[in-house]
C-alpha positions in Angstrom: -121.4 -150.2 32.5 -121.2 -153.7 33.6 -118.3 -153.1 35.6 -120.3 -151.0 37.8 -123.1 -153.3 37.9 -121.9 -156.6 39.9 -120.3 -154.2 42.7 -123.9 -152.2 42.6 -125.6 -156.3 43.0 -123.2 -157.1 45.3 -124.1 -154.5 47.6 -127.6 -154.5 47.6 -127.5 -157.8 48.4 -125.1 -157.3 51.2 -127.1 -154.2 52.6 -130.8 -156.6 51.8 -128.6 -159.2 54.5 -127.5 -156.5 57.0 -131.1 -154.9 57.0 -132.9 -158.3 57.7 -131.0 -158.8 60.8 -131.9 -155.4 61.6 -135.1 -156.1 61.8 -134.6 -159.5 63.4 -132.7 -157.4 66.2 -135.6 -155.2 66.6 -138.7 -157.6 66.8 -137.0 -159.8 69.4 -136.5 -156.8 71.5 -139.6 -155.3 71.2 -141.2 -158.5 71.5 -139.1 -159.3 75.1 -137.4 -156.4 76.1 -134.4 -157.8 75.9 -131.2 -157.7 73.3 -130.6 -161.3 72.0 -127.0 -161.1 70.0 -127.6 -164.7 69.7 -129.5 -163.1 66.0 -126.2 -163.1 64.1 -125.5 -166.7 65.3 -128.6 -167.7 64.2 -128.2 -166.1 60.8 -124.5 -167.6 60.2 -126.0 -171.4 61.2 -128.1 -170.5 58.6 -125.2 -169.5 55.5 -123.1 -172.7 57.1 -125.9 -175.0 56.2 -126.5 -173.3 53.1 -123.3 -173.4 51.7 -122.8 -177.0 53.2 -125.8 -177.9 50.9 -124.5 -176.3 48.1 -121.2 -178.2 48.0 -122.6 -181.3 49.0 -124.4 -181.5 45.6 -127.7 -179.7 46.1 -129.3 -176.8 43.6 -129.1 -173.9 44.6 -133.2 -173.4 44.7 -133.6 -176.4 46.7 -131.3 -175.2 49.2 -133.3 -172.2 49.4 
């Protein structure tokens, strides 16, 4: 059982990340009209600073 249980986490998690830049997609265009791919960017600063953090020395629930 518990080998089927860290794939099963891992991709919930994985679908949790794909679905919030979904919906990041989707309010910015409704919002302006306009498709801003610049969304993904913004949501790999945001795992570079976060894993930057984490190796520099920080807790993980700080960095989040």
């Amino acid at each position: 059982m518990s080998d089927l249980l860290q794939p099963a986490a891992t991709g919930v998690a994985l679908g949790a990340m794909y679905a919030l830049c979904g919906v990041a997609f989707v309010i910015v265009h409704n919002v302006t009209g306009v498709i801003n791919f610049a969304t993904g960017e913004y949501v790999m600063i945001g795992a570079m600073v976060a894993t930057t953090a984490v190796a520099a020395g920080l807790p993980l629930p700080v960095v989040f």
